[in-house]
N, C-alpha and C positions, 0 to 999 in steps of 0.2 A: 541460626543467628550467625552472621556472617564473621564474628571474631571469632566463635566457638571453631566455622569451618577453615578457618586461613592459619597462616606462621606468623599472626601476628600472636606470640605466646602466652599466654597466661600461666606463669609457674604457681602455681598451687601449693600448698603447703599442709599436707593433710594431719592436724593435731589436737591432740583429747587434751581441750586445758584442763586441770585439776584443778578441783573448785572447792579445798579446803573441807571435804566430806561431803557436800554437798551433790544427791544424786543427779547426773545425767541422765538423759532420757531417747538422745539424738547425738548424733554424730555430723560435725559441721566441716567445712573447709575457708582457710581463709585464702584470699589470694595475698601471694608473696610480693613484701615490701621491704627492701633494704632497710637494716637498722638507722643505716645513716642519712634516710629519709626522713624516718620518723624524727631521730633529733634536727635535724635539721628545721621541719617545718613544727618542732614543739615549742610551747611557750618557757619552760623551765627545765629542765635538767637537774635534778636532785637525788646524794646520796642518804638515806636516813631510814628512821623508824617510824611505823605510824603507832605514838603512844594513848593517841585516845580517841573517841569517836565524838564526830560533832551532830548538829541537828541536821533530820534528814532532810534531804529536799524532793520536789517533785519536777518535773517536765515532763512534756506532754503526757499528762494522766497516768507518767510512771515514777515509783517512790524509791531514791535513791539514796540508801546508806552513804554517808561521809565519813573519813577519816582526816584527822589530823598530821599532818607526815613531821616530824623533827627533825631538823638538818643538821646530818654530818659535815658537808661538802655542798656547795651550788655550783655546779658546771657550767651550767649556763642560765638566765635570767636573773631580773633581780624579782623577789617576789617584795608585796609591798604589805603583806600581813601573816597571815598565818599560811601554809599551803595546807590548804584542804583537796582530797582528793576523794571520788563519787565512785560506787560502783551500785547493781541494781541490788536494791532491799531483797535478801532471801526472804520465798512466802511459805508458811511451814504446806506441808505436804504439796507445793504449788511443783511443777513440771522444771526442768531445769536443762537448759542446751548444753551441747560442751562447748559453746563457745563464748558462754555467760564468766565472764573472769570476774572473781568475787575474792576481797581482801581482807587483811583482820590486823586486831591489834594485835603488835609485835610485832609485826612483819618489820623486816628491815632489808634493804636492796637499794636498789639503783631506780628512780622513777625518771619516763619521760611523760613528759605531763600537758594536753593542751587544757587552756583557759577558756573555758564554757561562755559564749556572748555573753548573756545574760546573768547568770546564778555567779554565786561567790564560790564553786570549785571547779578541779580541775578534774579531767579525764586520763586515764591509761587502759585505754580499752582493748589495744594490737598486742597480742599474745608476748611480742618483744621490749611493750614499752616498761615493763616491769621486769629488773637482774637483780638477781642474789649478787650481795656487797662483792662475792669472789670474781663477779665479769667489772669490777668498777677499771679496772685497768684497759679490760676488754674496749670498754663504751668511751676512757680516755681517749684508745688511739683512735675513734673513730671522728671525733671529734676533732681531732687531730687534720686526718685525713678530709675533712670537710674543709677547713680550712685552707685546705693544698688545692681544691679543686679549681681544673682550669675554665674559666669562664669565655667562652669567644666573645670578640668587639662588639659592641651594642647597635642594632641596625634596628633601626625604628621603635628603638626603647627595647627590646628584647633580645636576649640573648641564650644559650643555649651551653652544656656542660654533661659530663656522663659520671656516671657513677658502673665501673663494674666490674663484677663478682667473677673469679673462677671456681670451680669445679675439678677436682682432682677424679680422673675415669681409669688409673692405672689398674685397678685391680674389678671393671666392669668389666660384662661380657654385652659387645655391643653389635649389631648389626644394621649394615643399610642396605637396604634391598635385598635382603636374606643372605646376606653375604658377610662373614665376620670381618671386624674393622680394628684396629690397635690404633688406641688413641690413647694422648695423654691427660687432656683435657679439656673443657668447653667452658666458655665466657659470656658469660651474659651480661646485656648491656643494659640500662636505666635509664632515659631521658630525661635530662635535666631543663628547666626554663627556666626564666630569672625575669619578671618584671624590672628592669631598669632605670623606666619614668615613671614620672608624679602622677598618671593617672592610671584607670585600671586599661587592663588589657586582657581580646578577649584570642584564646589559643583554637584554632581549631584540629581537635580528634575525631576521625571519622575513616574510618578502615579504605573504603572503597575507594579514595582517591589515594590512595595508599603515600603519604605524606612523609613513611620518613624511608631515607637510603643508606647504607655504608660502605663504604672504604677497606677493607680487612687486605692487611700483608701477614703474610709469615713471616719467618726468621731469613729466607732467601733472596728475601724482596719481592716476591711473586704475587700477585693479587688471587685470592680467596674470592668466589664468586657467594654472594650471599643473596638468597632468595626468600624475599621476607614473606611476600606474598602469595608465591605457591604460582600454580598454572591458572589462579581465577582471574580473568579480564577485568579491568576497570569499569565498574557500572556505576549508569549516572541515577545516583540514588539521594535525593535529597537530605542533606543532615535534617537533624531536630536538635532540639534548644540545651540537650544535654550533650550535643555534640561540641559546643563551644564554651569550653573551659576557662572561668575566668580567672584571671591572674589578676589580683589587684596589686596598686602600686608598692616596689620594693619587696615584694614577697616572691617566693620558689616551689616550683609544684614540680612532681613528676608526673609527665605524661603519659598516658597508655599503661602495659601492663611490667614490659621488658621484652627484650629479646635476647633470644639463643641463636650466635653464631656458631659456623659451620664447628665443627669438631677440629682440635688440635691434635696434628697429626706428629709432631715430632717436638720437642723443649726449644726453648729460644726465646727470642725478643717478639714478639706481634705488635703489630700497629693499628690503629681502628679510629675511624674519623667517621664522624652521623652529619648527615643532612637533612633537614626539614624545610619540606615548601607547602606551600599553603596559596589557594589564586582563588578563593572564594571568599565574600564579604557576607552580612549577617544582614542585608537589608531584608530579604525573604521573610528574616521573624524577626526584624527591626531588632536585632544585634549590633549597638554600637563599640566603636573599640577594637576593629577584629584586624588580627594583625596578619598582612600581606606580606608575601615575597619568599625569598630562601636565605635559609639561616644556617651556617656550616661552623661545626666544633673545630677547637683546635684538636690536632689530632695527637692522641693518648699512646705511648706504648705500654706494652706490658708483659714483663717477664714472665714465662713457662719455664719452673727449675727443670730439671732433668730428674730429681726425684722429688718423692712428695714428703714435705716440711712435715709433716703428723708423724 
């Protein structure tokens, strides 16, 4: 699979949820998603308890425990009844993944919550969308931080924005080409979109036209050469219909997985600007909506201390 084989990265986050006593049987991976994606693209934002369980519900011929959550704090939404929240019914002696996250009453934390199309609950199904009440300050600033984010000017109703993370490497042992390396740190970036217009809009992801670029300065102003997609040639390989990502009106998605630029070689200010092009339409699988042209962020700096804050 040609994402598996390129630098387009998929950071992975390999984690045994605990599932409240509940046996495991298998070991799962999720791929890694900024917390301040998930709030962002969530329907509520709630701190509380869930003091009591409501009627189960079902989808797709699976049977899903509810809980009732009681709010301390709303961060964000308004809810317009009770918030209930779904996870999958334990089946006594039935098989259990670790990636099955299962809740109880008393629990009390921080919920990011989406709202089920159909049913009267909500989901926290990503291993982050549920904090213990002592990260409420944590998920404050990020929320925070959403807010601050800079949005480029809107070119054919969409627009583009990043989200990203450092990495503190002072105390790795690192090599490139068998060769040890002293870095301070590496920053991974996030693709932001923003539907802007009133209708939907369709994004297109698909490796092989290799769609996005960056910009990376150091602290000396010097340009960082970044290679996203490795020594594989552009092949002209037709997307399929999961290649085009729909953004409906006024909503934010993040595209693709993330990427890891080059490694930080000294502290300082860095600079990092994404660009996405896109020259393919969706008539091939009669895809309307699909957004043309190239879209460029404003560009971000970002402070590397000189020591590591922890």
């Amino acid at each position: 699979m040609d994402r598996q084989r390129s630098a387009w990265v998929v950071l992975v986050a390999s984690i045994g949820i605990a599932v409240f006593g509940m046996p495991t049987q298998s070991r799962a991976s999720w791929a890694y998603v900024p917390q301040e994606v998930r709030i962002m693209q969530a329907d509520i934002v709630v701190a509380g308890t869930i003091t009591k369980t409501g009627k189960d519900v079902v989808k797709n011929g699976t049977t899903y425990a509810v809980g009732v959550i009681k709010p301390m704090t709303i961060l964000k939404g308004k809810p317009k009844g009770e918030i209930r929240v779904a996870w999958p019914a334990p089946r006594p002696g039935g098989l259990q993944l670790s990636t099955t996250i299962i809740y109880k009453v008393g629990q009390a934390g921080v919920w990011v919550l989406t709202a089920d199309e159909t049913l009267d609950v909500h989901w926290a199904t990503y291993p982050t969308d549920y904090q213990p009440l002592a990260k409420l300050p944590d998920v404050k600033q990020k929320l925070a931080n959403l807010k601050a984010i800079q949005w480029s000017k809107a070119q054919a109703g969409l627009q583009v924005a990043m989200i990203i993370e450092q990495r503190d490497l002072r105390n790795s042992k690192i090599q490139v080409n068998g060769k040890p390396v002293k870095a301070v740190a590496q920053l991974a970036v996030y693709p932001l979109f923003k539907n802007a217009s009133d209708k939907s809009l369709h994004v297109v992801d698909h490796f092989p036209d290799q769609p996005m670029s960056f910009v990376f300065h150091g602290p000396d102003g010097k340009e960082i050469a970044v290679d996203l997609y490795g020594k594989l040639p552009k092949r002209d390989m037709p997307p399929r219909k999961h290649n085009f990502v729909e953004l409906p009106a006024n909503e934010v998605r993040m595209i693709g997985y993330g990427f890891q630029l080059p490694m930080c070689l000294t502290s300082g200010t860095y600079s990092v600007a994404l660009a996405y092009k896109n020259e393919r339409d969706g008539q091939p699988l009669k895809i309307d909506g699909v957004w043309k042209g190239t879209l460029k962020s404003t560009t971000m700096r970002v402070g590397v201390p000189e020591k590591n804050a922890r």
